[in-house]
C-alpha positions as CSV (number, residue, x, y, z in Angstrom):
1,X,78.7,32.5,145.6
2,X,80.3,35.5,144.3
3,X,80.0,36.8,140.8
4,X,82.2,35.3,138.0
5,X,84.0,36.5,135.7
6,X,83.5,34.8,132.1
7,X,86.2,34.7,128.6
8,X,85.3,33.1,125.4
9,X,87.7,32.4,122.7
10,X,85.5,32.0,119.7
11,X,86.1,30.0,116.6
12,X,86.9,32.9,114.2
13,X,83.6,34.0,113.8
14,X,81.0,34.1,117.0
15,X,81.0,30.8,118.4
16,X,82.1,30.2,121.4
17,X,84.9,27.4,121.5
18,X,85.9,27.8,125.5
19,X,84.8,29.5,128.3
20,X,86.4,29.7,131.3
21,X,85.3,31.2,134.5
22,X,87.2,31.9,137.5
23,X,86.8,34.7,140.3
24,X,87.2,38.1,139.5
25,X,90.5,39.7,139.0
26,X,92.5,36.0,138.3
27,X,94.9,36.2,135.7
28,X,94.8,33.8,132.7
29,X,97.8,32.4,133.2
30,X,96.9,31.6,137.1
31,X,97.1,27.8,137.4
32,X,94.1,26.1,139.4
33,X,92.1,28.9,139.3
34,X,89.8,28.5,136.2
35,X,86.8,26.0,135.3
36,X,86.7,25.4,131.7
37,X,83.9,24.3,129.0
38,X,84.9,23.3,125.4
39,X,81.5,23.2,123.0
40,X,81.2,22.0,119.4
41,X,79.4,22.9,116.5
42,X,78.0,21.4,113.3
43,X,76.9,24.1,110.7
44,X,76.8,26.8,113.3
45,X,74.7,24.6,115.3
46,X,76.1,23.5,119.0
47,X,76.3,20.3,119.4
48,X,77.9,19.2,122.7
49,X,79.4,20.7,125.5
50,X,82.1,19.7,127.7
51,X,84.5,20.4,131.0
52,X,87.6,19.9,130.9
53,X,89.4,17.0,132.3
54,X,85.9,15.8,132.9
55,X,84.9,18.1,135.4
56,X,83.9,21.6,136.5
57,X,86.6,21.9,139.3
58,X,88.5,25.4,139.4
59,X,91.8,23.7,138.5
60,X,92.5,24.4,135.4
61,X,94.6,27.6,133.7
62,X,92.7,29.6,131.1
63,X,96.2,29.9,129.4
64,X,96.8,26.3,128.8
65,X,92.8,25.5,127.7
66,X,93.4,23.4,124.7
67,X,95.9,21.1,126.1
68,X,92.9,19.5,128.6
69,X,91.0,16.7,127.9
70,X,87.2,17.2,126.8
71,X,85.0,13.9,127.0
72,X,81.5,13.6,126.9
């Protein structure tokens, strides 16, 4: 498998909230293109990790990341 390319959107300070990864050169806003985890913290602390819609699928858009479902 090729090389990924990886973008976080932290929560303000360096936590990462999402990541999405997709192949190289895919723009954000390029629908089915992107995989996407959501994680949560406690006090700095992770405490879960999840993809969205339930699944790690490259059919998401980086661009509309907090609109997707994230279940355990």
């Amino acid at each position: 498998m090729a090389k990924l390319t990886t973008i976080y959107d932290n929560d303000g300070g360096d936590n990462p909230v999402y990541i999405g990864e997709t192949r190289p050169g895919t723009a954000t806003s390029t629908t089915s293109k992107w995989r996407i985890r959501k994680r949560t913290y406690s006090d700095s602390k992770m405490t879960g990790e999840y993809w969205a819609n339930g699944n790690a699928n490259f059919d998401k858009e980086w661009d509309e990341r907090a609109s997707y479902t994230y279940n355990a």
